[in-house]
NUDOSE-955716 format. One record per residue (C-alpha): x, y, z; residue in one letter. Coordinates in pm, whole numbers, always signed. Each point is the difference from the previous one (the first is absolute). Last residue first. Layout:
N
+--------+--------+--------+---------+
|     c1 |     c2 |     c3 | vexdren |
+--------+--------+--------+---------+
|      X |      Y |      Z |       a |
...
+--------+--------+--------+---------+
//
This chain:
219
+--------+--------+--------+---------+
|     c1 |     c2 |     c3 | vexdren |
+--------+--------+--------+---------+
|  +1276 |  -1089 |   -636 |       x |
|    -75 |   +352 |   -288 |       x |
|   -226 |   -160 |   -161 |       x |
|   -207 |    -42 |   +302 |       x |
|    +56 |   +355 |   +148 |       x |
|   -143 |   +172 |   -273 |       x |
|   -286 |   -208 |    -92 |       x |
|   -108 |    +62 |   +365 |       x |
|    +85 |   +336 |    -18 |       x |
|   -251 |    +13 |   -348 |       x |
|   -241 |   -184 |   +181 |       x |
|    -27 |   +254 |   +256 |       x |
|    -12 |   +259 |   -259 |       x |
|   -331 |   -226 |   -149 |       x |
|   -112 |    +24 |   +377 |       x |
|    -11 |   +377 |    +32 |       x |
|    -93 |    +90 |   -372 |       x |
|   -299 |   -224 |    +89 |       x |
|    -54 |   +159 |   +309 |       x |
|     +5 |   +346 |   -154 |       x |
|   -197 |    -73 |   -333 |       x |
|   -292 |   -123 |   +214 |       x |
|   -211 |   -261 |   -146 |       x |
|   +124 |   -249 |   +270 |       x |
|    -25 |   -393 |    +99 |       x |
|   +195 |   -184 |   -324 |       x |
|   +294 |   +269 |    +24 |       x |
|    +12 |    -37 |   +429 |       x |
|    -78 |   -374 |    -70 |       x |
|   +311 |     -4 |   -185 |       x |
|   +239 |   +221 |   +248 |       x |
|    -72 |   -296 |   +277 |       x |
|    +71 |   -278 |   -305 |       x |
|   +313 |   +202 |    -29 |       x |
|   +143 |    +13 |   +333 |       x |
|    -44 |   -334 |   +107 |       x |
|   +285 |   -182 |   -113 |       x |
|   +203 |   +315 |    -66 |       x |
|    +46 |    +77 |   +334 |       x |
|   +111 |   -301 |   +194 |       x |
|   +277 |   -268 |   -112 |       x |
|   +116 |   +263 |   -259 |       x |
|    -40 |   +365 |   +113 |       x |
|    +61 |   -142 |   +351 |       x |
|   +307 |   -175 |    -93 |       x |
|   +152 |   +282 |   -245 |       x |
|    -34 |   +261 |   +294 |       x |
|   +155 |   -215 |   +287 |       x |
|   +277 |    -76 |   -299 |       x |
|    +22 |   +377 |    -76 |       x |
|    +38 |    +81 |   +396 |       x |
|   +304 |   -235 |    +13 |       x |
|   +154 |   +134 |   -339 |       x |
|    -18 |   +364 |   +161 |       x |
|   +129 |   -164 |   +327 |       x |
|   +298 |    -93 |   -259 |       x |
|    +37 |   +343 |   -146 |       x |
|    +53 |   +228 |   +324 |       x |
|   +100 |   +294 |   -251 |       x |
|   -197 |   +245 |   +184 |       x |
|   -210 |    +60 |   -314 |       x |
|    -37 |   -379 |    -18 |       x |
|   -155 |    -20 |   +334 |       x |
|   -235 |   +280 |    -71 |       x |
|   -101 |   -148 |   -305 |       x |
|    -60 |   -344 |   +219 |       x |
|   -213 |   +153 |   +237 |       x |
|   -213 |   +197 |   -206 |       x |
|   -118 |   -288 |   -235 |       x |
|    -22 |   -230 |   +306 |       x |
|   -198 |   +251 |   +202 |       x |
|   -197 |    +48 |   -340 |       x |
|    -60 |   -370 |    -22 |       x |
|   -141 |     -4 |   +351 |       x |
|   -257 |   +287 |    -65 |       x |
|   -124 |   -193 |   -327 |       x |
|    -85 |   -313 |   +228 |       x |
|   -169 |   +259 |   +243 |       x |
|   -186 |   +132 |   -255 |       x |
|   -100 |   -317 |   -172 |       x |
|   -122 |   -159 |   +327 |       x |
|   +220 |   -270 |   +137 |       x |
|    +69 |   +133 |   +335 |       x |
|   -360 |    +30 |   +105 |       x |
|    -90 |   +326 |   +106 |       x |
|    -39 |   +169 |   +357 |       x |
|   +190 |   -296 |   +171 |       x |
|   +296 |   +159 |   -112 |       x |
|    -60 |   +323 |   -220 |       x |
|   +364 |   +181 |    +51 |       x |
|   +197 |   -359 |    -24 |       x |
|   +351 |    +77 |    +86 |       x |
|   +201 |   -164 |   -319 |       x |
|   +385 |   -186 |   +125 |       x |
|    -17 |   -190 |   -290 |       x |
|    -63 |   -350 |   +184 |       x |
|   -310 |   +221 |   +153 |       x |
|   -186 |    +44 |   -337 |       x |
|    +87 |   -396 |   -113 |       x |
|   -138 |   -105 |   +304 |       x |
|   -300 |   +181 |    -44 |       x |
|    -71 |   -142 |   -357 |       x |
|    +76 |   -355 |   +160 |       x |
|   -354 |   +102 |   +227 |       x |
|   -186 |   +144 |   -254 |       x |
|    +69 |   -389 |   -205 |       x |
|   -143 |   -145 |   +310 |       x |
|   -271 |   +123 |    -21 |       x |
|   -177 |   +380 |    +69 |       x |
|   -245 |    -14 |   -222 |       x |
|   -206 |   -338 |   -208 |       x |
|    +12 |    -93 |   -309 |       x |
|    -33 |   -346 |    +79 |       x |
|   +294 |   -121 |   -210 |       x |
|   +224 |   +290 |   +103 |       x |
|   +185 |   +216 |   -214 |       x |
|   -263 |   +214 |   -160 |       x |
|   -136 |    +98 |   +334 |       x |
|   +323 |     +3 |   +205 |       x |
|   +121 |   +300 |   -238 |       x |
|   -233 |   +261 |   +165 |       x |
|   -197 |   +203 |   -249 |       x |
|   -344 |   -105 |    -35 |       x |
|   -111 |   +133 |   -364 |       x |
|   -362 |    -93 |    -48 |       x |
|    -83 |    +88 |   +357 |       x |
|   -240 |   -283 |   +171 |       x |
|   -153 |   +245 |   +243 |       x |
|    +11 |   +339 |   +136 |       x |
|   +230 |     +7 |   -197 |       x |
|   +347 |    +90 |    +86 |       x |
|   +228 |    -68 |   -372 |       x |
|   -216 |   +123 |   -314 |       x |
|   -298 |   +125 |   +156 |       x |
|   +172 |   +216 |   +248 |       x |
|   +249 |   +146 |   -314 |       x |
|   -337 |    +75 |   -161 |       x |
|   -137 |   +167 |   +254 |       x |
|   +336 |   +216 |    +69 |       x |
|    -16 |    +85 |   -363 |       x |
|   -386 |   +115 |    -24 |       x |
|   +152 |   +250 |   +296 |       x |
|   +298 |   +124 |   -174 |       x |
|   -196 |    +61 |   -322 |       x |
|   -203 |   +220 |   +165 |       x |
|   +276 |   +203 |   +151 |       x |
|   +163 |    -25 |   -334 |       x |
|   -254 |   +150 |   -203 |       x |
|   +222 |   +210 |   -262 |       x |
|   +300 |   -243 |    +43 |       x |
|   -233 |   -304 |   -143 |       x |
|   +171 |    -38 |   -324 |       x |
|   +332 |    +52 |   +145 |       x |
|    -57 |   -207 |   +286 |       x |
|    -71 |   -342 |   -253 |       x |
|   +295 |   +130 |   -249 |       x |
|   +256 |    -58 |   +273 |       x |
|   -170 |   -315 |   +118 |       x |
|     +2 |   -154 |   -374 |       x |
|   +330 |   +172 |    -45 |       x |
|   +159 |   -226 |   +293 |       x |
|   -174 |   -301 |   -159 |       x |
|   +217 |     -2 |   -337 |       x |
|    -51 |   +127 |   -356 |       x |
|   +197 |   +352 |    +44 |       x |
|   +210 |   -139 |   +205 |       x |
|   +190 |   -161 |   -239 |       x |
|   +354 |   +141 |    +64 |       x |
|    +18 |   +204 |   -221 |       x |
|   -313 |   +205 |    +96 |       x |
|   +111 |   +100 |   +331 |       x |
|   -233 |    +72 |   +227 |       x |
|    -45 |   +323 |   +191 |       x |
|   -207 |    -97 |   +298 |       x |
|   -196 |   +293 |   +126 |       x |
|   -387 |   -209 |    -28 |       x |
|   +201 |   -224 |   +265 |       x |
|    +88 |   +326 |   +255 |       x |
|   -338 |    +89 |    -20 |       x |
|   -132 |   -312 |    +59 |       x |
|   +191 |    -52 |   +293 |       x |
|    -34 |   +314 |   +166 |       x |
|   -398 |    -16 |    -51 |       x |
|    -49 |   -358 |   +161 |       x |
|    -25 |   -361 |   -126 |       x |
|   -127 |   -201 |   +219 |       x |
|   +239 |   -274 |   +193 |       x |
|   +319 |   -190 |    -42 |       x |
|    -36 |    -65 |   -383 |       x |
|   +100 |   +337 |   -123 |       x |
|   +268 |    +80 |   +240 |       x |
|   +163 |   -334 |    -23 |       x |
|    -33 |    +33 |   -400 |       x |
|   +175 |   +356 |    +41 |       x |
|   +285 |    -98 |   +213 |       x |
|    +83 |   -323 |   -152 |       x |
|     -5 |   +201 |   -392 |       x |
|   +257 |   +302 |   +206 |       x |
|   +217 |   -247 |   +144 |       x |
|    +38 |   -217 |   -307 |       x |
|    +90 |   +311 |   -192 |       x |
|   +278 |    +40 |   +291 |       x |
|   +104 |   -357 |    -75 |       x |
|    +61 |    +36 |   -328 |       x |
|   +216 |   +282 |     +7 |       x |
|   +212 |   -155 |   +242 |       x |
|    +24 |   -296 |   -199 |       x |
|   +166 |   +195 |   -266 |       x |
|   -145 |   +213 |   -372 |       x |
|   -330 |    -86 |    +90 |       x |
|   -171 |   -326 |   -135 |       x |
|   -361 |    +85 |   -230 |       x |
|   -322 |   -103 |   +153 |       x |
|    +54 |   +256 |   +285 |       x |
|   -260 |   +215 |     -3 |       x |
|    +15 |   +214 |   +302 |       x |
|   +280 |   +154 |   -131 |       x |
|   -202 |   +369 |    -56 |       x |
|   -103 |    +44 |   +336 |       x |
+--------+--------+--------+---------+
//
């Protein structure tokens, strides 16, 4: 799991698309539900790459996080999966809510009109919605799910040398990113830094940053 910092451009678009994959896949892992055992294990395994300046980034922060707490990890499972309730389900008023439509609308309400377009977008792009109706379309980890169908979809295009469905896929990819994503995406990874004293989730949503950064500079 070594390129999952991917701060620094690969070598060809290829390669930076498969680093994409593997960031997309962890971040939709981490903020779709609790935290369990596989996952941390596999995060406090991340080999990280020191060149490439992940030493002082958010993907350390979780890395380190599970490493300190390897010895009690059952236990630290559990105060995780509170935490991660507290942050994003409630019971009430969660500090961190994670569906797009509430930073995006005016009344800050879920499930507008903005959950609706992000729906749209999903099935212009040909994506079969696993969760519908069982979680709101704009939630981060569905949003994240979508760009990794996007990210997969248009290295496997290129590898098969169909280059201008590649360009297709990028533009669906570039306009959500653009016109979507990164309007709300930070001020949602914000509160989860301004809401937590846990190293994990703070790692969590300063790597999500990082992506953010990421894709911004580079459209």
């Amino acid at each position: 799991m070594s390129g999952l910092c991917f701060m620094e451009k690969g070598k060809t678009m290829k390669d930076d698309l498969k680093a994409e994959l593997l960031v997309l896949n962890l971040l939709r892992q981490v903020f779709l539900k609790e935290p369990d055992r596989k996952l941390l294990e596999g995060i406090g395994k991340i080999d990280l790459n020191s060149e490439e300046g992940a030493e002082r980034g958010g993907l350390k922060g979780m890395r380190d996080s599970v490493q300190l707490n390897e010895i009690r990890l059952d236990e630290w499972t559990h105060q995780l999966s509170l935490e991660f309730a507290r942050l994003f389900i409630g019971p009430a008023h969660p500090p961190a809510i994670p569906f797009a439509s509430f930073y995006l609308s005016e009344t800050h309400s879920l499930m507008t009109e903005e959950t609706m377009a992000v729906r749209k977008q999903y099935l212009e792009a040909g994506l079969a919605l696993k969760n519908l109706y069982q979680m709101p379309d704009d939630h981060i980890a569905i949003e994240l799910d979508f760009l990794y169908y996007l990210t997969e979809r248009i290295l496997e295009l290129l590898e098969n040398g169909e280059n201008t469905e590649a360009e297709m896929y990028l533009k669906l990819r570039h306009d959500f990113l653009m016109d979507h994503f990164v309007l709300w995406v930070p001020t949602f990874a914000n509160r989860v830094l301004e809401f937590t004293s846990d190293d994990y989730f703070k790692g969590a949503a300063s790597f999500l940053l990082e992506m953010v950064k990421y894709y911004a500079q580079e459209n």
